[in-house]
VMD Tcl script that builds the backbone (N, CA, C; Angstrom):
set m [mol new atoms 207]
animate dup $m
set s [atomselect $m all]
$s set {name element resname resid chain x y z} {
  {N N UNK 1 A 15.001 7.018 26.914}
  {CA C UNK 1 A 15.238 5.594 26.768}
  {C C UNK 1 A 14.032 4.957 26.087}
  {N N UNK 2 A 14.455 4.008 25.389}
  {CA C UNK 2 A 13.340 3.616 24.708}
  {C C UNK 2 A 12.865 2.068 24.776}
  {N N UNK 3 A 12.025 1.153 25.054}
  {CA C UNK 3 A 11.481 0.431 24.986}
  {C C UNK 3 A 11.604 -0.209 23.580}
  {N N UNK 4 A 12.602 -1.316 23.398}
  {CA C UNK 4 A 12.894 -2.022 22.175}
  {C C UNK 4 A 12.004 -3.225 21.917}
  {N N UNK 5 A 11.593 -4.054 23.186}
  {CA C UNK 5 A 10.704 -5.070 22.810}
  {C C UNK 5 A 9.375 -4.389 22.557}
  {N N UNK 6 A 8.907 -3.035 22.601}
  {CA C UNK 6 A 7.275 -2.817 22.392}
  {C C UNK 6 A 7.057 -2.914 20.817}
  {N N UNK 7 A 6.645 -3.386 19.963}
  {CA C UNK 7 A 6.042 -3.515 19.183}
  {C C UNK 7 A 5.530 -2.170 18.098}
  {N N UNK 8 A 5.837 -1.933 17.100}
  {CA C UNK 8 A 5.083 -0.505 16.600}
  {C C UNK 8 A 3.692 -0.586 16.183}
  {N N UNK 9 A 2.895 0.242 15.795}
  {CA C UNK 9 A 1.707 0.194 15.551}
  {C C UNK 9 A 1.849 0.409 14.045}
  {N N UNK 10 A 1.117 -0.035 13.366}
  {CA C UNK 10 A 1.046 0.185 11.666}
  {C C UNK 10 A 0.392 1.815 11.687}
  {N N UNK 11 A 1.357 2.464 10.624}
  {CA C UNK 11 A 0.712 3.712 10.160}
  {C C UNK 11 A -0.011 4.222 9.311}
  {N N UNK 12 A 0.261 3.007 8.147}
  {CA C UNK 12 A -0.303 3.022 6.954}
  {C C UNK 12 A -0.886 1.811 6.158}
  {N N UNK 13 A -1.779 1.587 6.150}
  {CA C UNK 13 A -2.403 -0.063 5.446}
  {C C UNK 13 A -2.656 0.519 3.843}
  {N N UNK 14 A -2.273 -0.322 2.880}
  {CA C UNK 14 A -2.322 -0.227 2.088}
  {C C UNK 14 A -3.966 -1.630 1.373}
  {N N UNK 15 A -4.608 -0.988 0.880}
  {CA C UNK 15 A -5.743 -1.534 -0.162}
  {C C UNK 15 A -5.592 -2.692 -1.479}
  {N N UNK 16 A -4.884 -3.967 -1.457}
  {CA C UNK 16 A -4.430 -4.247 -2.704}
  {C C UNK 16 A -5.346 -4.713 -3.496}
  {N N UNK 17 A -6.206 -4.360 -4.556}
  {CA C UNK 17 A -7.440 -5.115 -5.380}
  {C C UNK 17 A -6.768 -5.641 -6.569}
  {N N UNK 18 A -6.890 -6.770 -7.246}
  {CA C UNK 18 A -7.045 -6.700 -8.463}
  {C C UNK 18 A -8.292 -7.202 -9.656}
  {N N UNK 19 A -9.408 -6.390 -8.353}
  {CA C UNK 19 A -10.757 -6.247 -9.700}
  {C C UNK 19 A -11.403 -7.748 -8.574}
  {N N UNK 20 A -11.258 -8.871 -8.328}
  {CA C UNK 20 A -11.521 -9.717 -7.399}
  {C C UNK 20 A -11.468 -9.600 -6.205}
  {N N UNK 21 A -10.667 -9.709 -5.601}
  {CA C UNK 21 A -9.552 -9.818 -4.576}
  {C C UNK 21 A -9.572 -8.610 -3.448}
  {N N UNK 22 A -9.625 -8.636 -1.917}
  {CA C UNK 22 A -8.733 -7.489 -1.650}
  {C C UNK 22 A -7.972 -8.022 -0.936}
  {N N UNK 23 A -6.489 -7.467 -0.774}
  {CA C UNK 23 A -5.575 -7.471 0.200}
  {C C UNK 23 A -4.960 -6.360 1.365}
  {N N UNK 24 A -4.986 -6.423 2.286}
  {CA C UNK 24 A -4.729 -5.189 3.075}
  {C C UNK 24 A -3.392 -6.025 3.870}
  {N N UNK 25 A -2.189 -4.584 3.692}
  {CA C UNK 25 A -0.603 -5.063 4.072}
  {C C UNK 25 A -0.322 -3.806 4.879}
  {N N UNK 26 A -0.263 -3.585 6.311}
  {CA C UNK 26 A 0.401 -2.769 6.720}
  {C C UNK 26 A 1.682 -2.672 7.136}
  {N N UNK 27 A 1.794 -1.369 7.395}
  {CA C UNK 27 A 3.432 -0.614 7.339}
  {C C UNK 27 A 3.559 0.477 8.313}
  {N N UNK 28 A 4.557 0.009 9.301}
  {CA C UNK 28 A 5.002 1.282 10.346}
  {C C UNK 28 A 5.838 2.504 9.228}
  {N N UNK 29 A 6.511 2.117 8.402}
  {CA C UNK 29 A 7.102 3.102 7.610}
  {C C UNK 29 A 6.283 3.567 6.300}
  {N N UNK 30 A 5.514 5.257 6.508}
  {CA C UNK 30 A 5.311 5.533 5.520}
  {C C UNK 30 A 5.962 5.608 4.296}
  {N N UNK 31 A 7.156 5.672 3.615}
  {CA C UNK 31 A 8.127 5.414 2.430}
  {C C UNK 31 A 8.287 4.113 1.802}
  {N N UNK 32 A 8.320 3.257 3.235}
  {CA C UNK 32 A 8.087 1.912 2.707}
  {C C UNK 32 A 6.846 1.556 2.100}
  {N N UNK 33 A 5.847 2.054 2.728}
  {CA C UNK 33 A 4.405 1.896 2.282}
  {C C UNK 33 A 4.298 2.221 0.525}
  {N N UNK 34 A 4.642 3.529 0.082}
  {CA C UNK 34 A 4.282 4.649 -0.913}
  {C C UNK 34 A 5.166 3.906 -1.874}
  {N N UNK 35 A 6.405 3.209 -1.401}
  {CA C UNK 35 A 7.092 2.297 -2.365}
  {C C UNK 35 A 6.251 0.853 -2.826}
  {N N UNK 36 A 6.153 0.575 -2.029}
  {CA C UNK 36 A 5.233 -1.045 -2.087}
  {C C UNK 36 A 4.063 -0.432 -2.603}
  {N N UNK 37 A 3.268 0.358 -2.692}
  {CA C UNK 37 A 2.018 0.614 -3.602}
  {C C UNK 37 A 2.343 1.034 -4.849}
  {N N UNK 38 A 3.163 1.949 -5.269}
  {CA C UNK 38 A 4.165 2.144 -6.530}
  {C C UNK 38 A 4.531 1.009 -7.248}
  {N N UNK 39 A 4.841 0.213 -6.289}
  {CA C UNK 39 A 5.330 -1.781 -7.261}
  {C C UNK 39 A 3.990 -2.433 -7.617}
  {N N UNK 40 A 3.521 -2.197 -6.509}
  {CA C UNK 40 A 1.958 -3.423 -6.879}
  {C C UNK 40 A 1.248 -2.545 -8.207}
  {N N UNK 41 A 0.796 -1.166 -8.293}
  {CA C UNK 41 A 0.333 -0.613 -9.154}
  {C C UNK 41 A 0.733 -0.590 -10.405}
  {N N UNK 42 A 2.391 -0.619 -10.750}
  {CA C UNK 42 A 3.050 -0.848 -12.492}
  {C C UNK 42 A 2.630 -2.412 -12.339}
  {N N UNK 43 A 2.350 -3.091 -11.699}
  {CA C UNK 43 A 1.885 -4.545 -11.596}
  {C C UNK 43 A 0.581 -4.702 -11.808}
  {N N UNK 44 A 0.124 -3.698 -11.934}
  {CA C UNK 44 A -1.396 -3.851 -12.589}
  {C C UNK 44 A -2.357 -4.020 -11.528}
  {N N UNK 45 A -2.078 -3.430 -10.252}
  {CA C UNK 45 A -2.879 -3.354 -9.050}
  {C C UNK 45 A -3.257 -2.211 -8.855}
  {N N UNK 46 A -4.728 -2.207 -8.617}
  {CA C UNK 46 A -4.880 -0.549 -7.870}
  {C C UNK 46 A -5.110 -0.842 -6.443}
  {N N UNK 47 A -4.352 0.267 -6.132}
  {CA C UNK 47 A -3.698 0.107 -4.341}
  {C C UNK 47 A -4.432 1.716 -3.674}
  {N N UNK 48 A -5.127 1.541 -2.945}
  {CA C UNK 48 A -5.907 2.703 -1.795}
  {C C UNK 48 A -4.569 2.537 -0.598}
  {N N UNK 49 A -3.880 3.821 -0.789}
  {CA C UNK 49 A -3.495 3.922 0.879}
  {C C UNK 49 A -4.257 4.480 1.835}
  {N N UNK 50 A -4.358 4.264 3.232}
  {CA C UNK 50 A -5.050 4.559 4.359}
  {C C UNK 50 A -4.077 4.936 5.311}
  {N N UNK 51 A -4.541 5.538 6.537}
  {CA C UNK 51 A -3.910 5.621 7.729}
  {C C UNK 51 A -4.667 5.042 8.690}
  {N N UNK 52 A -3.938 4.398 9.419}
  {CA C UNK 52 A -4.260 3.353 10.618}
  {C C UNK 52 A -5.362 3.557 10.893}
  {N N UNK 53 A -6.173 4.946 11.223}
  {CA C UNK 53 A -7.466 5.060 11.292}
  {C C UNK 53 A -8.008 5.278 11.072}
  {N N UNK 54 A -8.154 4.774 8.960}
  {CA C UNK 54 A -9.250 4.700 8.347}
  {C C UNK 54 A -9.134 5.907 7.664}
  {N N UNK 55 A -8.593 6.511 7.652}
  {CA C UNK 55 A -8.196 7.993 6.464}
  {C C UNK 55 A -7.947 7.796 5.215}
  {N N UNK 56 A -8.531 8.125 4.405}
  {CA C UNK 56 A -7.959 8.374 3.147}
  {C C UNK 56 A -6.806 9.300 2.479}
  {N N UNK 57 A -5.913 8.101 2.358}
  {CA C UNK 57 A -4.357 9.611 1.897}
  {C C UNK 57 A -4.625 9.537 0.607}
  {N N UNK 58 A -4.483 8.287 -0.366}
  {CA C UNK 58 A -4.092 8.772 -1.533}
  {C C UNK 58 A -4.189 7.430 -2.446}
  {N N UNK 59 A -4.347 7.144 -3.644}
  {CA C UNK 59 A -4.561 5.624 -4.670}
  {C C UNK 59 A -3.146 5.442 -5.445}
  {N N UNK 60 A -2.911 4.447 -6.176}
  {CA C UNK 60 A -2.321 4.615 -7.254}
  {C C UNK 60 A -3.187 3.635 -8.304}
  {N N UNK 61 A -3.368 4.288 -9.298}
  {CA C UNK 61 A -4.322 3.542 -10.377}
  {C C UNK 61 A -3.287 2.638 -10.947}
  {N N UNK 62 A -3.841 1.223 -11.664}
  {CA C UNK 62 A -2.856 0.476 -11.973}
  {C C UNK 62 A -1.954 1.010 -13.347}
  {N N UNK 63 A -1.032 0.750 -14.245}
  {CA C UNK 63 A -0.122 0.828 -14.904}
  {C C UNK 63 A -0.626 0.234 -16.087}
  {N N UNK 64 A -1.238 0.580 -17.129}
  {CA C UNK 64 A -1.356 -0.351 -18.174}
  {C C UNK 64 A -0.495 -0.310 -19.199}
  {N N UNK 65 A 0.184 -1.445 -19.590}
  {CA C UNK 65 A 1.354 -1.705 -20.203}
  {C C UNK 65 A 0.883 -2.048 -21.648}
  {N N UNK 66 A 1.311 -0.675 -22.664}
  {CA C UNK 66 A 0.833 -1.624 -23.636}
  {C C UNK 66 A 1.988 -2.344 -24.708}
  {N N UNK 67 A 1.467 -3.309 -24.874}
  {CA C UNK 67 A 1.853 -4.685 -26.047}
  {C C UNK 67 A 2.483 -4.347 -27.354}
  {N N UNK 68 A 3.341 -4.412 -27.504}
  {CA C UNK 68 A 3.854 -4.431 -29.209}
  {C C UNK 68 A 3.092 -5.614 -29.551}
  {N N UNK 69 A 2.743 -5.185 -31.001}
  {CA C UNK 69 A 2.864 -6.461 -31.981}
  {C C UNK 69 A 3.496 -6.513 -32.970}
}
mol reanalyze $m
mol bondsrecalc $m
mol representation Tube
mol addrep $m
C-alpha cells in the first residue's frame, strides 16, 4: 500500500546557465528531466544534469543554430 499524500523527493536537478544566469529545476522523473534539458539546450542553454546528491550524470552543450543569409 502506498502512501499517496507523501510527497516525492527530486531525483534529478537540472543546471540551466545561459552564460549569466543560473537556474536549477528539479524532477522526480528522470526522462522528464533528460527531455527538458534536450529543449533548453537546442534553445541555446547549456544544462548540467545532477542527482539529488550532487552527482554528476551528464551536460548538454547548447545548439548553435546557424543563420542563412
Amino acid at each position: 500500500m502506498t502512501n499517496e499524500s507523501r510527497s516525492q523527493s527530486p531525483t534529478v536537478v537540472l543546471r540551466i546557465s545561459d552564460g549569466t544566469r543560473l537556474v536549477r529545476q528539479a524532477f522526480t522523473d528522470f526522462g522528464q528531466a533528460a527531455r527538458s534539458a534536450e529543449a533548453y539546450a537546442r534553445e541555446g542553454f547549456m544544462v548540467d544534469m545532477m542527482s539529488a546528491t550532487g552527482s554528476f550524470l551528464m551536460d548538454f552543450e547548447p545548439v548553435r543554430r546557424d543563420l542563412a543569409v
